[in-house]
N, C-alpha and C positions, 0 to 999 in steps of 0.2 A: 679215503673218502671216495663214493661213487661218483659218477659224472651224470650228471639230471639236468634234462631241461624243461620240464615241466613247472618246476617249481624252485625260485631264489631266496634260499635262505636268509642268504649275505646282503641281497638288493631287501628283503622286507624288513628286517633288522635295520637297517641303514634308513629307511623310508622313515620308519618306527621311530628312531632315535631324532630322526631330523623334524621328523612333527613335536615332537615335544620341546626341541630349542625351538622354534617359529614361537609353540604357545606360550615358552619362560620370556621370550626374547620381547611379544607384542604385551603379557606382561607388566615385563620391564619399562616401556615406553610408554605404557598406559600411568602408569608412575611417577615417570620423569616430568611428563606431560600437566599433570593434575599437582603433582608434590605430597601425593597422599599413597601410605602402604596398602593404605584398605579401600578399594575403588567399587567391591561389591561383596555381598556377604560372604561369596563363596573363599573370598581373599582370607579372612579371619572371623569366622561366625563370631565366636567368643567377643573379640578385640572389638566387633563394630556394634557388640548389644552395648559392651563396657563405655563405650564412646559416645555411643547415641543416651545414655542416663546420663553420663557427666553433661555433657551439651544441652539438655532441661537444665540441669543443677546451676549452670553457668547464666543460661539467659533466665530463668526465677530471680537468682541472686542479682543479677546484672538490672533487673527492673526494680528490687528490690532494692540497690542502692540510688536510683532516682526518687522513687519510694521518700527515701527518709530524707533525701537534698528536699524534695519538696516539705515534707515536716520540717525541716529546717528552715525556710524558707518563712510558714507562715508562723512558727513561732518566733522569728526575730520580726517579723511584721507588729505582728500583738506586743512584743516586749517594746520595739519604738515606739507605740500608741500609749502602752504603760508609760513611758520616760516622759513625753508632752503631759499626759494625767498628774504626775507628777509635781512635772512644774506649775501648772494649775492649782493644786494642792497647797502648794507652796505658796502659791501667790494668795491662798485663799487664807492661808494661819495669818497671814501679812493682818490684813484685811480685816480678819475674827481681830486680831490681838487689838488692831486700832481700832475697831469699834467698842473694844473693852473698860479701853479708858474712857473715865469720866473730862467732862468738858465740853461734850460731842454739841452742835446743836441738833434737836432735833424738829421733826415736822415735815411736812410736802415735800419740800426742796431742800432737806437739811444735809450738813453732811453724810451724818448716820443714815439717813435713803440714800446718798452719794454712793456710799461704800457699800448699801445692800444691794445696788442696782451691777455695780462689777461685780459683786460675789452671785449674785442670779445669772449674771451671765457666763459665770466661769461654770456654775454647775448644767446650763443647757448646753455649752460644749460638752463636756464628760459625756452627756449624754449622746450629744451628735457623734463623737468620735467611736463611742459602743455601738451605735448603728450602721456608719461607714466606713468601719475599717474590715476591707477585704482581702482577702489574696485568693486568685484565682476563681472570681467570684462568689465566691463562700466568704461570710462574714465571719470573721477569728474568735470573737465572742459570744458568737451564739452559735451553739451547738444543742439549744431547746428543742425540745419536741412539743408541738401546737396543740398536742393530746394530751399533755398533762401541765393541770392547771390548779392554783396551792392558796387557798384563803393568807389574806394579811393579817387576818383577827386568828388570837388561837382560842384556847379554852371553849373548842365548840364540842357538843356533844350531839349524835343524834336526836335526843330528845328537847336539843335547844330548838326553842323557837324562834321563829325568822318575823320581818319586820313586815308588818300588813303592807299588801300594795307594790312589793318591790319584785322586780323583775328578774328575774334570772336564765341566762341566754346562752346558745347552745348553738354553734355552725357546725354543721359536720360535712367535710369535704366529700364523702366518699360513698351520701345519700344525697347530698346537694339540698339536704334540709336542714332545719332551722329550728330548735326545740326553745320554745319557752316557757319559763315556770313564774307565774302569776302567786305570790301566797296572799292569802288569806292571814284573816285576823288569827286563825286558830293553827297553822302553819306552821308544821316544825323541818327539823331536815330531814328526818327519817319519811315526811311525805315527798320530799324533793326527789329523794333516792328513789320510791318507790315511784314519781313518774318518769325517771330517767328509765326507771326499766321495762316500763310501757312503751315509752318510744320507742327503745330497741325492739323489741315486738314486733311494735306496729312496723317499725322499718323507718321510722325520721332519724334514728340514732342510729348509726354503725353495731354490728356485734362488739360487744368488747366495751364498751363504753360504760363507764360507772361513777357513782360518787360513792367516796369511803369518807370515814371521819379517823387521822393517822395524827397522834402526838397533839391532841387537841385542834388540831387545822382541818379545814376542807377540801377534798382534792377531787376534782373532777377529775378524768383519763379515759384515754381510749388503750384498752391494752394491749392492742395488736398496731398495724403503722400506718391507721387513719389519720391524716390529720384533721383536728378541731380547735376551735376558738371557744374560748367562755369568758362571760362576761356578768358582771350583777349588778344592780343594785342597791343591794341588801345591805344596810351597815354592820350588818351582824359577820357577816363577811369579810366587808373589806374590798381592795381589789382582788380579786383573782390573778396571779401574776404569772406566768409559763415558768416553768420549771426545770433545769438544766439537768441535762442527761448525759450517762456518760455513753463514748464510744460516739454512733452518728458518724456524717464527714470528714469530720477533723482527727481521722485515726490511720495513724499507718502501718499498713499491714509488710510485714517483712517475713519470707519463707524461702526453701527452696527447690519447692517445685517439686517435695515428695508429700506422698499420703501421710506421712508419721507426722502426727501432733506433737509431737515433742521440738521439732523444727522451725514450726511453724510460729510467729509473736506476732502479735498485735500491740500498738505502741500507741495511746489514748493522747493526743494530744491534746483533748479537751479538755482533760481534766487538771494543763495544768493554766488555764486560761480561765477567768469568771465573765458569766456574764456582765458587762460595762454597763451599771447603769446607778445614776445616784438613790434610786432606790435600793440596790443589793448593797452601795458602798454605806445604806443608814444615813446619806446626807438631806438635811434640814432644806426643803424647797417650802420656800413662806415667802412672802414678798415682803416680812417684818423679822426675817432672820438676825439682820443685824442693824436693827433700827435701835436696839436699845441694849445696853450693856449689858443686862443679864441676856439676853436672846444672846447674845455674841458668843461669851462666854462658853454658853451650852454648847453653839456654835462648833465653839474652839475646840473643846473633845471631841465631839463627832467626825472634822474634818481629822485630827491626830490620828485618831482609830483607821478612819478609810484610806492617808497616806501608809501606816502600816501594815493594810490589808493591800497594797497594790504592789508596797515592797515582799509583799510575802509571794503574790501569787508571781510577781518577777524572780525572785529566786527558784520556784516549781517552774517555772518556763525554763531559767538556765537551767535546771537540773535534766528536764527533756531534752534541750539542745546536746549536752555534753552525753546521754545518751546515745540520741540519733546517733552523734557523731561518733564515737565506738562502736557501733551496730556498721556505720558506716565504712570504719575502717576494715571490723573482724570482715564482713561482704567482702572487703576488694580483697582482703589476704588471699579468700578464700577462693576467689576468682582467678588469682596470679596461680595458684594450684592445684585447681582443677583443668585450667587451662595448661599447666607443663604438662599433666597426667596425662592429658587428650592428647597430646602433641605427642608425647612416647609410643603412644599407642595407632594413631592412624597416621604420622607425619614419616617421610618416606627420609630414610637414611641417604643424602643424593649419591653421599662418596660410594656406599655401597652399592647403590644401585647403577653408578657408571661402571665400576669395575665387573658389575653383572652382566650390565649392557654389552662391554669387550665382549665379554667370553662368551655371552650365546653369540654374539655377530660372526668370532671365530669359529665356534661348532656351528653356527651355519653353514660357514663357507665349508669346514673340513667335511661334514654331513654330505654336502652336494657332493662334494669330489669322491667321498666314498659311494655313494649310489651312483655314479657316473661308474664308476671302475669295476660295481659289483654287477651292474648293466652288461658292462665290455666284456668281462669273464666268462658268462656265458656263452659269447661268441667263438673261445677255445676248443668248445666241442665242435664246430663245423670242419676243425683241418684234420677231423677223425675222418672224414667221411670224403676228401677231395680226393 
């Protein structure tokens, strides 16, 4: 080999090799430091796309199981409101059966008003308890939409005619006006319909607003998510009652945080809750319900029927609970491993990486000594020249 001093092979080689322990070595401490293998993409392009999807998947699912605790929540609400209806129910067959028998006196102050006066009051609870029983400010029984509104009378046809003089009335949230329909003696509902579709027009009625005649009933609606109120007159009608829908608030949505619909469920809690009201349960409100023993009797079916419409729709609640609650489970499985997955992937092996640590720290130190010595060598050729 020649003798040069222009140029140190052996010192840039050594330089060379000592820069790249400094960059494994700082590295390694960026590592030890954090607890994570992947500190920037350039660490593991692959490994940190794989980690950043799982980490969505993890927090979707992760809200996702709060998600269905809250569905859980307000359907054990609804089902303790069921269980008081219940006993109310219960206390009402009491009540029906003893008004049934003869012997009763009746009159003003008779027994049989005695017992009609606690049966009146058990059915205006039922009612107050469908009105306030909420969870999270949301009422559990009503999941109505104020835009769709269903005659009590059926057997209507468009070309039935409506009752001279009667009113029929129309709020719409979302023009802030107010449609009323006046019929006339000669007044059917096919003229109803067609000034509902005037107002839309004109702009007193929302877009979307209609009356159809469906299964012989009347149904006002807004078919978009105005809400409206309606109300009538009309005996031919009936009340107009709001009409339960499904989906609304009372729905929880569970996903996990990819575009694929196949993922993604929606969990109707609504539908498996009625709305609470002695009107939907067909109970008898008369202030001579059980003033007289046939009145009782009738009574006594009716309240039979709506205790087994509250047992029913508590068994659709349990069956949503027991739901939720496996939706809730599969979530956390799924959470315990996507989270090992992630953890393989960016979590820093420490054993490995202390015994990484050693070794650069040792090729540091042997690095310096060798560029120190390749340094010195150079100095060889000056006792050419003394």
């Amino acid at each position: 080999m020649s003798l040069t001093i222009l140029n140190s092979v052996s010192s840039l080689t050594a330089e060379n090799a000592l820069s790249t322990t400094q960059a494994n070595l700082q590295k390694t401490l960026n590592q030890m430091s954090t607890g994570l293998k992947i500190n920037s993409g350039s660490d593991d392009a692959a490994g940190l796309s794989i980690a950043t999807g799982m980490q969505a998947n993890i927090a979707a699912l992760t809200q996702s199981q709060q998600n269905a605790s809250n569905g859980i929540g307000m359907l054990q609400t609804a089902d303790g409101a069921l269980s008081q209806v219940t006993t109310l129910l219960n206390r009402a067959v009491t009540l029906a059966t003893e008004a049934s028998n003869g012997g009763l006196t009746t009159g003003g102050n008779s027994q049989g008003a005695a017992l009609n006066g606690e049966f009146q009051s058990i059915l205006t609870e039922i009612n107050q308890i469908g009105q306030t029983t909420d969870f999270n400010g949301q009422n559990v029984f009503s999941t109505t939409s104020t835009s769709d509104y269903m005659s009590t009378q059926a057997s209507i046809a468009t070309s039935t005619a409506m009752s001279s003089g009667s009113l029929t009335t129309i709020t719409d949230a979302g023009t802030g006006g107010t449609f009323v329909f006046k019929a006339s003696a000669a007044s059917k509902v096919t003229d109803l319909q067609a000034a509902i579709t005037a107002a839309v027009t004109e702009g007193t009625l929302s877009a979307g607003t209609e009356a159809i005649v469906t299964s012989g009933q009347l149904e006002i609606k807004n078919t978009g998510s105005i809400g409206e109120s309606v109300s009538t007159t009309d005996a031919v009608f009936g009340n107009m009652n709001a009409v339960t829908t499904a989906g609304g608030a009372n729905s929880v949505f569970i996903g996990d945080g990819t575009s694929n619909s196949s993922s993604l469920t929606q969990i109707n809690t609504a539908s498996s809750a009625l709305t609470l009201t002695t009107a939907n349960l067909n109970l008898p409100v008369t202030t001579t319900t059980l003033a007289t023993a046939a009145g009782a009797q009738a009574a006594l079916t009716l309240i039979t029927t709506a205790i087994n419409t509250i047992s029913a729709q508590r068994g659709a609640i349990g069956a949503s609970v027991n739901r939720l609650t496996a939706a809730n489970d599969v979530m956390s499985n799924a959470v315990t491993n996507l989270q090992s997955a992630t953890n393989n992937i960016e979590n820093a092996d420490i054993g490995q990486t202390v015994a990484n640590m050693t070794q650069y720290n040792v090729l540091q130190s042997t690095g310096m000594a060798a560029l120190q010595q390749s340094n010195q060598a150079q100095q060889s050729v000056l006792k050419l020249v003394q």
